[in-house]
Phi, psi and omega in degrees: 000326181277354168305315200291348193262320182273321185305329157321281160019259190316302197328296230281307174338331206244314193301305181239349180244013178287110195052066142306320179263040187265308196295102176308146196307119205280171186261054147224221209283004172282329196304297175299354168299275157313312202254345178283317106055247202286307203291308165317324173301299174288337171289302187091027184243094158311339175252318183263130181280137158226146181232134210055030184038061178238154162264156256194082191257020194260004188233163179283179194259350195319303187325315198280357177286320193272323156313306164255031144258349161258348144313324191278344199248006167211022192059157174311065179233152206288002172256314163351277187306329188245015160346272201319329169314273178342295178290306193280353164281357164284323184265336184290311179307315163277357189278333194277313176308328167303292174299337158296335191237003150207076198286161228273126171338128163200190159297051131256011141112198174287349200255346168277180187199139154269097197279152168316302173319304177297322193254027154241021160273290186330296159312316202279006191254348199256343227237295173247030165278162173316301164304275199323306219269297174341310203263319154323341191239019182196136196298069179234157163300345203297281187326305188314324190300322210285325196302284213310300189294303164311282228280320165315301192282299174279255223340286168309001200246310143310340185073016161254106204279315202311311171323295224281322184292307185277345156310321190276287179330299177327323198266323169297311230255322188293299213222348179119197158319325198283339159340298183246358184253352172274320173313294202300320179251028143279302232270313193294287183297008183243325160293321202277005176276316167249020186301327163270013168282319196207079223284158203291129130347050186319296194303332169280355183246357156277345188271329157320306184315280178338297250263313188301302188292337182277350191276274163324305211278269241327322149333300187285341185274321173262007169285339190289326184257016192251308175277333208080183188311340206284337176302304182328290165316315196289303165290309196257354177248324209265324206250355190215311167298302210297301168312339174280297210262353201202180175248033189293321204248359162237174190238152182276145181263182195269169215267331179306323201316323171288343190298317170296336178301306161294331228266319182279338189291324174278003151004158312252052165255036162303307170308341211250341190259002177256309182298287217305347181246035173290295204304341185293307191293313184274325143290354171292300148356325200232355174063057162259320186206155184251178198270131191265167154316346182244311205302330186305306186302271213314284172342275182282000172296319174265324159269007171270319175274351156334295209296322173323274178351286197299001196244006232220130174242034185249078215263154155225133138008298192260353175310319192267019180294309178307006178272335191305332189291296187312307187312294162357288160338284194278355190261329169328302190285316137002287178283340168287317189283329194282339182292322183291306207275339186015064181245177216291335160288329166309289194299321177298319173300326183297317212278316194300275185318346170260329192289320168305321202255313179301275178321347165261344167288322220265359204279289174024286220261332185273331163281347186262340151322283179299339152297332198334320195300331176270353176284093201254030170238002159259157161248141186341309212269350169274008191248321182275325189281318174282331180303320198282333212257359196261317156344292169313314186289317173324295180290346145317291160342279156329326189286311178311281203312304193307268164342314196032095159224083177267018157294333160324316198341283198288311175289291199326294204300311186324313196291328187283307151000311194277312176328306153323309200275328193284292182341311154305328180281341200262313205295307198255320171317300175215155196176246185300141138219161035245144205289204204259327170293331184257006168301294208305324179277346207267330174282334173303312196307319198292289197281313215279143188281098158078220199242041173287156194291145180254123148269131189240158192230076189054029179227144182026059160311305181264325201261315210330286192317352175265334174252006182272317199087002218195129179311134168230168159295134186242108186259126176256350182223181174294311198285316189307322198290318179298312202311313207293293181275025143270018187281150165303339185264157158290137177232172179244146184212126177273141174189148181282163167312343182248021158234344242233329154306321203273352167310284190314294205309300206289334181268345195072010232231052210289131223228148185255119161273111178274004142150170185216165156190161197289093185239115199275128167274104195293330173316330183269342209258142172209172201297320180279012184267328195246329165286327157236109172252141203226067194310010176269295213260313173315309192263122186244151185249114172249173196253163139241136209197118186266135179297351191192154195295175190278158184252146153033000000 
């Protein structure tokens, strides 16, 4: 037991905490994270979050809590804020691995098994999939919830109900509801599937309760006596039905959506997760073999809350990280049994899917080549050295397939993962600083006069405030934008460039500039962005620019 653990171990070091602080805190919902965070630390207000120093009711406090205790013990920096991230993709792993390697009592009797192997294949899929290692790397909650929502989901499942309460409270406490409503409906259909086998513990999931409510509520019980009912309305109907249900706070997506979404998240086991359960599905199809009991869990463990997502029209990317652990689970064993079975369906399936996944490193190795111009916060030689090492994985890969020794199989493909990943994150992500937010802060320092108003205009929105120190205007429309610079007083307005004549022109207003720099919105990069990358259209230039010269 202890190879499989330090060897996670190491994965997840390299996977989620190598250059944690390298990348400055990006300009989306990490952002409001971080600096909201930071502002608990300088306020000294522990119960209500503000973020740009508002107060800040749409998410619950745990993250910020944990978040500004590790501020307090290494100051406000950017691997600070997204530990927590980092350690619960840390936790997911062994957590998975747990589960894989002692799956949870049920009818099918004494004859299953799990192998060692399947299950620290498991972990090492979770260690290195796309989704884990993203979310790992940015101050958000989502990951923590999945850990919290998994570790809830194997408790119960295990019959350590009391774990299960304080996972969930925790998890209430992280994000909210979704806490308690993805657990409940993996758990309600997987009881009501054995319920005559295996009858529910009352006294232990009512004492789950208690432990879920002394846990959960008392935040909410003192944001209530801090705001009134308005809290209420405001978080559990507006940030969570309203999100769910309508489209105030997303615009809607197609019924489809996730589907790319798992196909990327699970990156680069993906191929592996498109061949292999064809042959599985055509004999389920064909009654040759039936669903086992634990496949039955892990089935609906991973595809009921999909279904949730998917029915939801407020859709987000990372909403679907807990699925990612079952999937991880059933693509382990999968692959472990055709490697064990090596008969001649096994070896072709095997063989198409690693040959597949080797031509997606070399697709890889080339787009981060051809992007190269825009990563203009790396330097060129970590972008030629990674672009050589997705390379490297390729021709590993191609080699595996060719050769077939899949016992080689579960370390090759793992080591090559990590490669992969890092080689994007170091080759294109991070690197020089200081980044163009903290130049843009470093020009608030220089110009702004006294306690004059800053406005950002579709730009830095979220992070400016976290390296500035300092409150800004969220200009949200055009006309608000005009309102600013025509103000009487001197102002400041961060705005990209290419708004900014029509700015001038509709305000009447000729703007003094005081200086700009140069920013790729990693927030922005989609698949045609790395396939025609077009550093004119790509690369933006933002200003900083005062409606009237500086006074005296």
């Amino acid at each position: 037991m202890r190879r499989p653990v330090l060897t996670l171990l190491f994965l997840c070091s390299l996977t989620f905490f190598l250059g944690l602080g390298r990348q400055a805190i990006t300009d989306s919902d990490e952002g409001f994270y971080a600096e909201a965070a930071r502002e608990m630390v300088e306020g000294g207000d522990w119960i209500t979050p503000h973020f740009n120093y508002e107060e800040r009711w749409q998410k619950p406090v745990l993250y910020y809590w944990i978040t500004a205790a590790a501020y307090v013990l290494t100051g406000p920096t950017e691997q600070a804020a997204r530990w927590w991230s980092a350690l619960s993709g840390l936790g997911l792993v062994l957590l998975t691995w747990a589960a894989a390697r002692r799956p949870t009592p049920g009818p099918a009797g004494p004859g299953r098994h799990v192998t060692e192997e399947a299950a620290w294949l498991a972990g090492a899929i979770v260690a290195t999939c796309f989704g884990c290692f993203a979310m790992a790397r940015l101050a958000l909650p989502d990951l923590p919830l999945a850990f919290l929502v998994t570790l809830a989901i194997w408790s119960a499942l295990e019959d350590r109900w009391r774990l299960a309460g304080a996972a969930a409270g925790l998890g209430f406490a992280m994000k909210g509801p979704l806490a308690i409503a993805l657990p409940a409906m993996v758990l309600v259909p997987i009881w009501w599937r054995e319920r005559r086998l295996q009858a529910l513990p009352w006294r232990e999931v009512a004492l789950a309760a208690v432990i879920f409510a002394v846990v959960g509520l008392p935040w909410y019980g003192a944001m209530t006596l801090q705001h009134g009912v308005a809290y209420l309305n405001s978080f559990f109907v507006g940030d969570n039905l309203e999100r769910f249900a309508t489209d105030r706070f997303n615009e809607p997506r197609p019924l489809w959506f996730y589907v790319p979404i798992v196909i990327g998240g699970m990156l680069p086991w993906s191929m592996y997760l498109a061949v292999l359960p064809w042959r599985s599905i055509r004999d389920l199809l064909r009654r040759t073999r039936q669903v086992s009991a634990d496949e039955w869990r892990l089935l609906v463990w991973a595809f009921v809350p999909l279904l949730f997502f998917t029915l939801s029209i407020g859709k987000q990317p990372r909403y679907i990280l807990p699925v990612l652990p079952p999937l991880g689970i059933l693509l382990a064993r999968s692959l472990t049994k055709r490697i064990a079975a090596a008969d001649r369906p096994a070896r072709r399936e095997l063989a198409i899917a690693t040959g597949a996944t080797a031509a997606l490193y070399a697709a890889f190795a080339v787009l981060l080549l051809r992007a190269q111009p825009l990563f203009i916060t790396t330097a060129p030689v970590l972008t030629l050295t990674g672009a050589a090492a997705i390379a490297g994985g390729a021709l590993a890969l191609g080699s595996l397939a060719a050769t077939r020794r899949w016992r080689a199989l579960p370390v090759t493909t793992t080591a090559c993962a990590a490669v992969l990943l890092l080689s994007i994150q170091f080759g294109a992500l991070a690197g020089r600083r200081p980044e163009a937010v903290e130049q843009m802060a470093a020009l608030l320092r220089q110009y702004r006069q006294g306690d004059q108003p800053v406005g950002l205009y579709r730009v830095f929105v979220r992070n400016l405030a976290f390296y500035s120190r300092s409150a800004q205007i969220d200009l949200f429309g055009e006309s608000q934008a005009l309102d600013f610079l025509k103000s009487p007083d001197r102002v400041l307005l961060v705005v990209r460039d290419v708004d900014l004549p029509r700015l001038e022109a509709m305000s009447g207003v000729i703007t003094q500039r005081l200086g700009e720099v140069q920013y790729l919105n990693t927030n922005n990069i989609r698949v045609r962005t790395v396939l025609s990358p077009a550093p004119s259209q790509n690369l933006e230039r933002v200003l900083l620019v005062a409606n009237r010269a500086a006074g005296p």
